[in-house]
C-alpha positions as CSV (number, residue, x, y, z in Angstrom):
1,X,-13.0,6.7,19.9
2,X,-11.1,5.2,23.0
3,X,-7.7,4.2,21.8
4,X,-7.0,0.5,21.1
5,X,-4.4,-1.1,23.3
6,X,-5.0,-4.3,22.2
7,X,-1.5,-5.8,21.6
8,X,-0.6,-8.4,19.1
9,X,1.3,-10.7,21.6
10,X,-2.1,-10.8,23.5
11,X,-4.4,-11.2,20.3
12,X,-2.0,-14.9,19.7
13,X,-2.1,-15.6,23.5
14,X,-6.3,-15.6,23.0
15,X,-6.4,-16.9,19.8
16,X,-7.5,-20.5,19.2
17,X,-7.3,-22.6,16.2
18,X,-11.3,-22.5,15.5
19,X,-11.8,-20.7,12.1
20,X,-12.5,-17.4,13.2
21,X,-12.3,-16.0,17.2
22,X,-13.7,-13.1,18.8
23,X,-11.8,-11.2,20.6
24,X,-12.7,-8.4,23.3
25,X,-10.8,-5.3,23.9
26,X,-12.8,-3.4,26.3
27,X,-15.7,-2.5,25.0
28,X,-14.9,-3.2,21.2
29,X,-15.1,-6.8,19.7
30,X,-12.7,-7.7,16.5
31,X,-13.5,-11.1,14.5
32,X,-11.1,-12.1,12.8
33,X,-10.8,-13.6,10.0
34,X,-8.8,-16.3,8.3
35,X,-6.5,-13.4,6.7
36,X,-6.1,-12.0,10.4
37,X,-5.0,-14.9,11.6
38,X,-2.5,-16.1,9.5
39,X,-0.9,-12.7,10.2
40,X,-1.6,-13.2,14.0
41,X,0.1,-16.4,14.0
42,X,3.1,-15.4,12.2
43,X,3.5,-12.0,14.2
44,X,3.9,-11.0,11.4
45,X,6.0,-7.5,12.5
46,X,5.0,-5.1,9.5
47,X,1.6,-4.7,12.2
48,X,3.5,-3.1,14.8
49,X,5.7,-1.0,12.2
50,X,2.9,0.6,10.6
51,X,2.5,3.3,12.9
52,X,5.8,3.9,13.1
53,X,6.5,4.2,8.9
54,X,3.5,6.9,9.0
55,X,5.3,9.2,12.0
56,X,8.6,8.8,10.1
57,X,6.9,9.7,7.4
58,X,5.3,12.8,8.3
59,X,8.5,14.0,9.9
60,X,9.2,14.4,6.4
61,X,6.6,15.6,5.4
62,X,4.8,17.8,8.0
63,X,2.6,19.9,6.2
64,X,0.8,16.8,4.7
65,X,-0.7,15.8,8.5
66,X,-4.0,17.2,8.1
67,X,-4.2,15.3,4.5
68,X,-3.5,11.9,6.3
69,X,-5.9,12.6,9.1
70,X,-8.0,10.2,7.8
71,X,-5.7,7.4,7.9
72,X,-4.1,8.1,11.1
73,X,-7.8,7.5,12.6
74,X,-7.9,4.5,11.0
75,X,-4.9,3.2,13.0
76,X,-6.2,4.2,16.1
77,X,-9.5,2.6,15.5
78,X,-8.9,-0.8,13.8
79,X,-6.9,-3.6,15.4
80,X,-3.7,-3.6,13.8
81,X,-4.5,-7.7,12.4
82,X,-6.9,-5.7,10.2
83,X,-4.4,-3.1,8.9
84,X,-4.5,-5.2,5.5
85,X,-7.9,-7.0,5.6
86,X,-9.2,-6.3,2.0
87,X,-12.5,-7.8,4.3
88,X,-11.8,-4.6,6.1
89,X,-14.2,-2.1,4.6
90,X,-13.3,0.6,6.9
91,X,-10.5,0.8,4.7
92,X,-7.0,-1.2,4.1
93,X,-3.6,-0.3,3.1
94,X,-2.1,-1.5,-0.2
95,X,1.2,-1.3,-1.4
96,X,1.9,-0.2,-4.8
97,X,5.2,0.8,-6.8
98,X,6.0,4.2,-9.1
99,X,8.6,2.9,-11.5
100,X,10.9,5.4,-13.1
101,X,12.8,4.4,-16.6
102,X,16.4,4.6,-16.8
103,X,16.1,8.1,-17.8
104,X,14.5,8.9,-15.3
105,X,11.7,10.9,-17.5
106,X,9.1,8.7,-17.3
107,X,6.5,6.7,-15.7
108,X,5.0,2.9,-15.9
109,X,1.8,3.1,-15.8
110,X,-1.2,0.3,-16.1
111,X,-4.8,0.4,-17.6
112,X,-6.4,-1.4,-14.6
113,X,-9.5,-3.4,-15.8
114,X,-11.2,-3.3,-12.8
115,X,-12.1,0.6,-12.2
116,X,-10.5,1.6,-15.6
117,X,-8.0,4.2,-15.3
118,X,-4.3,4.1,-15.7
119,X,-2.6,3.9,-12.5
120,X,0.8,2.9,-10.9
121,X,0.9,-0.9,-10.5
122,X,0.1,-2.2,-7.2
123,X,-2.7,-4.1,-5.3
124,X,-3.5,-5.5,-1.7
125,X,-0.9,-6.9,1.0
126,X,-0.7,-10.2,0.6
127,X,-0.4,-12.7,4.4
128,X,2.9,-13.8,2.6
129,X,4.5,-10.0,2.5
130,X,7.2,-9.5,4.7
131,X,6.4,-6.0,4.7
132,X,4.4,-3.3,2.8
133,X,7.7,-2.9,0.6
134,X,7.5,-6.4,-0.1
135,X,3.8,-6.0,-1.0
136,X,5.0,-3.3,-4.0
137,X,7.5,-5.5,-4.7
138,X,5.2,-8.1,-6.2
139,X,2.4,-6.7,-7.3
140,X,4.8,-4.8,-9.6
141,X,6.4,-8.7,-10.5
142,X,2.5,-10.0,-11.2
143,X,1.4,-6.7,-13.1
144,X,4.0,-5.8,-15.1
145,X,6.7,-8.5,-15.1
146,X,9.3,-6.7,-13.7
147,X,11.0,-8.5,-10.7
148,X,12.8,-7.1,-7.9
149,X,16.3,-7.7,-9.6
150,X,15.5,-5.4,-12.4
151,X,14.2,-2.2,-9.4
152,X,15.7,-0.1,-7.6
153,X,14.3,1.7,-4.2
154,X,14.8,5.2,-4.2
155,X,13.8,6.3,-0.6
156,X,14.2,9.7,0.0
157,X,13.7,9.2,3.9
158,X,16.3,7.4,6.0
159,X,14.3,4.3,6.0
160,X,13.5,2.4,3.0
161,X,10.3,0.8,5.1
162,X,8.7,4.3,4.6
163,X,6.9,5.3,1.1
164,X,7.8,8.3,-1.6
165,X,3.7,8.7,-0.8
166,X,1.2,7.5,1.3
167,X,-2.0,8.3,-0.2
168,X,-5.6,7.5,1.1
169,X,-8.8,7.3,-1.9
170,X,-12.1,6.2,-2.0
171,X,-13.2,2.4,-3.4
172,X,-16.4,1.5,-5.0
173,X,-18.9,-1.3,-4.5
174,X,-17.3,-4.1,-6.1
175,X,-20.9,-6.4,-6.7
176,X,-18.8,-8.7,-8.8
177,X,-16.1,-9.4,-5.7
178,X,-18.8,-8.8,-3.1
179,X,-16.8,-5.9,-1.6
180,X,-18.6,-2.7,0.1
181,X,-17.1,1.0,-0.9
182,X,-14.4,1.5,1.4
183,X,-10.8,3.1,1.1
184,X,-7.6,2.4,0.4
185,X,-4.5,3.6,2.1
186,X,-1.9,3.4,0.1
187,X,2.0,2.9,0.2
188,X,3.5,4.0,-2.8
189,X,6.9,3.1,-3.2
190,X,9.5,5.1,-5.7
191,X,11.5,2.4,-7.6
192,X,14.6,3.1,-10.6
193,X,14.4,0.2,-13.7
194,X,17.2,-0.7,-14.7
195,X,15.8,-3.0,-17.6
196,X,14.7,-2.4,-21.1
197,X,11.2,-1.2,-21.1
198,X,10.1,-4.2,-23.0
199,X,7.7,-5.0,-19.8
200,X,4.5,-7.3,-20.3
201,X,1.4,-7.3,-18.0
202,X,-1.0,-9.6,-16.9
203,X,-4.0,-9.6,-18.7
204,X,-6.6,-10.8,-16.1
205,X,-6.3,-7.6,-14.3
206,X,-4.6,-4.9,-16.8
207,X,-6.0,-4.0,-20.1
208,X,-2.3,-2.4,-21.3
209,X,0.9,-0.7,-20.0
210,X,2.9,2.2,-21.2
211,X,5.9,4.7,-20.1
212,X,4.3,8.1,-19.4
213,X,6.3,10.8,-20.0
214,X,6.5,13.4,-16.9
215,X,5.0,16.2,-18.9
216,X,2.0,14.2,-19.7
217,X,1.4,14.2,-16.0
218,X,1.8,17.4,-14.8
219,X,-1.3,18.8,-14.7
220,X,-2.9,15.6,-13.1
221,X,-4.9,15.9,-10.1
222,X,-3.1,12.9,-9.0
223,X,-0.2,12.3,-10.6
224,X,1.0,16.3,-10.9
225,X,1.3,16.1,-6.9
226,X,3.3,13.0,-7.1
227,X,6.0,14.0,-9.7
228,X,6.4,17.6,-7.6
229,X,8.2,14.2,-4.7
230,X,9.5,12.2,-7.7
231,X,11.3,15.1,-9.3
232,X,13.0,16.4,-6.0
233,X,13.9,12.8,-5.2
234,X,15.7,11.8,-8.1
235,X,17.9,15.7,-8.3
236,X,18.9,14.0,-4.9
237,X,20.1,10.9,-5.8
């Protein structure tokens, strides 16, 4: 697909205050939506970054470019005000946080009611995030209680803006939210608690919470992956 050139300073220059606009880049058209817009208006810079986290981040980790080829289309083929359009059913990146205990030997973990499975807490970017970080950062305060006071961000890179993982998975039809299957691209964000592991959850979305210990994880087609980074991470600290 022709590469999109389509800047943010000129999508606000266009945009009007009408409920939705379209907007023509050539020969593609974007609508956007009220989500877009809010971010348009605030030019909001986490946008513009995105592309820039995911070449930082595969200087890192080279070998996993073919893995992320997938998402790397996606950013050259959706206009950046969709980046985080949960609308968006090309896809979307979310934010979500792996918490570590203060031993550093296990894992929080949620029992997401939606798609039931335990997962790492995290959700959609909200209009209000400063930045995918910020976006963890909550989701992990509305899951599981546990503000930003009580975490803290071990990197690994020498940016904290760019994730432990960034991992892209396949979504369902959601007929009860209205939502088409599309996929997430998620930012997953390493984070040390420094609290007691008395955490609660919110019971709209999470049937329960535990600590998982690392061993129960290993041999995860998910998770094992994962804790090979977390591991090598934290001997580094």
């Amino acid at each position: 697909m022709m590469e999109n050139t389509f800047g943010v300073s000129s999508a606000i220059d266009l945009f009007t205050e009408s409920t939705t606009q379209t907007l023509l880049d050539g020969w593609v058209c974007y609508r956007i939506s009220p989500f877009q817009r809010v971010m348009l208006k605030r030019g909001n810079p986490v946008m513009i970054e995105v592309k820039h986290i995911l070449r930082r981040y595969l200087d890192e980790f080279a070998e996993e470019g073919r893995r992320l080829h997938q998402f790397s289309d996606f950013l050259g083929e959706c206009h950046p005000a969709q980046f985080f359009d949960r609308k968006n059913f090309v896809g979307h990146i979310t934010a979500s946080a792996l918490i570590v205990d203060p031993d550093r030997s296990r894992l929080l973990m949620i029992h997401h009611k939606t798609i039931d499975r335990w997962l790492q807490p995290g959700g959609h970017v909200e209009p209000a995030d400063e930045s995918v970080l910020a976006g963890a950062l909550r989701e992990a305060r509305e899951e599981v209680g546990i503000g930003s006071g009580e975490l803290t961000l071990i990197s690994g890179h020498s940016g904290e803006e760019v994730p432990l993982d960034i991992d892209t998975h396949y979504i369902a039809r959601n007929e009860a939210e209205d939502e088409k299957e599309h996929f997430h691209h998620d930012f997953r964000y390493l984070f040390a608690y420094r609290g007691d592991r008395k955490v609660s959850f919110d019971q709209d979305e999470v049937k329960g919470c535990r600590w998982v210990e690392f061993a129960e994880l290993d041999q995860d087609l998910t998770f094992g992956p994962l804790l090979v980074k977390i591991r090598r991470v934290l001997a580094e600290e």
